[in-house]
C-alpha positions in Angstrom: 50.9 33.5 67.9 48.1 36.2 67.9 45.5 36.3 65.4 43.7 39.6 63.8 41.2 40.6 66.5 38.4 42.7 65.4 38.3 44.2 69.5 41.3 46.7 69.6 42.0 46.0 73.2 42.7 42.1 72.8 44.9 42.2 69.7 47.0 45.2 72.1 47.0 42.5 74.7 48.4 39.8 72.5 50.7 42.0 71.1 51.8 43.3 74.4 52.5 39.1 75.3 54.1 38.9 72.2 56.4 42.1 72.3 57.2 41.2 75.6 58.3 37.7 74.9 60.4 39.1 71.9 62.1 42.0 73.7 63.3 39.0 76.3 65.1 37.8 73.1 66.7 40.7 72.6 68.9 41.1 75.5 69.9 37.5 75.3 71.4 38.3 71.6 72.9 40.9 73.3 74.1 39.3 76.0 76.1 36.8 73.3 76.8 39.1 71.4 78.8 41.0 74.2 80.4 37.7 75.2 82.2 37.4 71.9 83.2 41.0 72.0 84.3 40.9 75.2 86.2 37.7 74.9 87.7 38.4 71.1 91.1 39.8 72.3 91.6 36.7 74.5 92.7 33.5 73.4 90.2 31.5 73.5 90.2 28.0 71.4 89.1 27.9 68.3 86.1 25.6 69.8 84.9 27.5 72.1 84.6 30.3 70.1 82.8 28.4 67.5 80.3 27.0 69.6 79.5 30.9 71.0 79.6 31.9 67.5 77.3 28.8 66.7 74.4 29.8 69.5 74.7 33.4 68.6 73.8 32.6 64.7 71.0 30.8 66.3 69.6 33.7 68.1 70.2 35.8 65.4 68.1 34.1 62.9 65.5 33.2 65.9 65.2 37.1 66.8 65.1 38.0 62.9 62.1 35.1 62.4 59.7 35.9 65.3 60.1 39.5 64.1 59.3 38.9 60.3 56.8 36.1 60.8 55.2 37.1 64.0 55.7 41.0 65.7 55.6 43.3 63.0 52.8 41.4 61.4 50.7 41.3 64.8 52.0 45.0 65.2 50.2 46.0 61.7 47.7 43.9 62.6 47.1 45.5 66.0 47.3 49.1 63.8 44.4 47.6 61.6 42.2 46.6 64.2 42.6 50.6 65.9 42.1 52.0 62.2 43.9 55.0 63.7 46.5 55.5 59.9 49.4 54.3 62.2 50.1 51.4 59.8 51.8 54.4 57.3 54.8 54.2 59.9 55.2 50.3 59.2 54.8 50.9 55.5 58.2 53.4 55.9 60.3 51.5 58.0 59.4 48.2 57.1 62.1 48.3 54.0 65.1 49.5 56.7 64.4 47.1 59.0 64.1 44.6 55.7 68.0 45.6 55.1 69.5 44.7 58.1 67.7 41.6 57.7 70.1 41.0 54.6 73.5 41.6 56.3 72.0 39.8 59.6 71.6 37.0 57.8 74.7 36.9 55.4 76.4 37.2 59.0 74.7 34.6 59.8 75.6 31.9 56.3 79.6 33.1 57.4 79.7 31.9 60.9 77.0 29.9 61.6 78.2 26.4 61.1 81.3 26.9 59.4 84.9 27.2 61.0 86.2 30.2 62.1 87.3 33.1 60.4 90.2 34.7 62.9 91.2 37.2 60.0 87.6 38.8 59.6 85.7 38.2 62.7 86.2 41.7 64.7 85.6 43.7 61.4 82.4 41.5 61.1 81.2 41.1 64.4 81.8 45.2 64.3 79.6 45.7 61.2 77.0 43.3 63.1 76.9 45.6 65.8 76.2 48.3 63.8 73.4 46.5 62.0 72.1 45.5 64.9 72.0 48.7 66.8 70.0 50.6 63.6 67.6 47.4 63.3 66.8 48.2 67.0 66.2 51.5 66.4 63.8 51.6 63.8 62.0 48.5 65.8 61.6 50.4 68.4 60.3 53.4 66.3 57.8 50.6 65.0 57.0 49.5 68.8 56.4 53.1 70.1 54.0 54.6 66.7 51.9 51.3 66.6 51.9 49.6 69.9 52.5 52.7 72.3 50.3 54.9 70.8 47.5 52.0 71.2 48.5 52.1 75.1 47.2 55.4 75.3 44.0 54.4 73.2 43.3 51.1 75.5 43.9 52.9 78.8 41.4 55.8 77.8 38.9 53.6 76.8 36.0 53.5 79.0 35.8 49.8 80.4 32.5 48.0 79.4 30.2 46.5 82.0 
């Protein structure tokens, strides 16, 4: 994990490392998510659903950890370092993104290791999807007023000799 930098341009590089590694994990909670939404409306055994079920719990509370404990800190952090007033944006969205946390994880405590629940599962995995679409969102709001307006700082910055 990155540590506070006092030079703006390394903490943007670690956060850029970091960002990128945690955008990666993204699309793989995507891509299970789609799997189980996909494959709902086919009769798949009760196993088999549990055990996708099971691995997308896991990159749920993965993707919801490294973005608590590691990317939005780094990311204020980074807006520190710049002193540039950025980290007001954090301070705004910070409680949104906090909420979806909540149903993420209550998601989460339903289907994680528990047996299936055939009768509430679409209206769930729905709700998730909705969760998870307005989490990304405001991250990305987060992403591009801290970490892309640093892009444009680092790459006018005359390079020292």
């Amino acid at each position: 994990m990155p540590s506070k930098n006092d030079d703006p341009k390394k903490q943007f590089e670690a956060v850029e490392d970091l960002l990128t590694r945690w955008l990666r994990e993204r699309r793989a909670l995507l891509g299970a998510y789609t799997e189980i939404v996909v494959t709902l409306d086919h009769s798949l055994n009760d196993a088999v659903m549990k055990k996708r079920q099971e691995a997308l719990c896991e990159l749920l509370v993965d993707y919801v950890s490294v973005g608590h404990f590691e990317v939005f800190h780094e990311l204020i952090n980074e807006a520190e370092s710049f002193g540039d007033g950025s980290c007001a944006l954090a301070e705004r969205l910070m409680p949104d993104i906090g909420a979806t946390t909540e149903v993420i994880l209550a998601y989460e405590e339903k289907y994680g290791s528990a047996g299936a629940h055939p009768d509430t599962l679409k209206r769930d995995l729905s709700a998730l999807g909705e969760v998870l679409e307005s989490r990304f969102v405001l991250e990305d709001q987060l992403i591009a007023g801290l970490h892309n307006r640093h892009r444009r700082l680092v790459a006018e910055a005359p390079v020292s000799v």
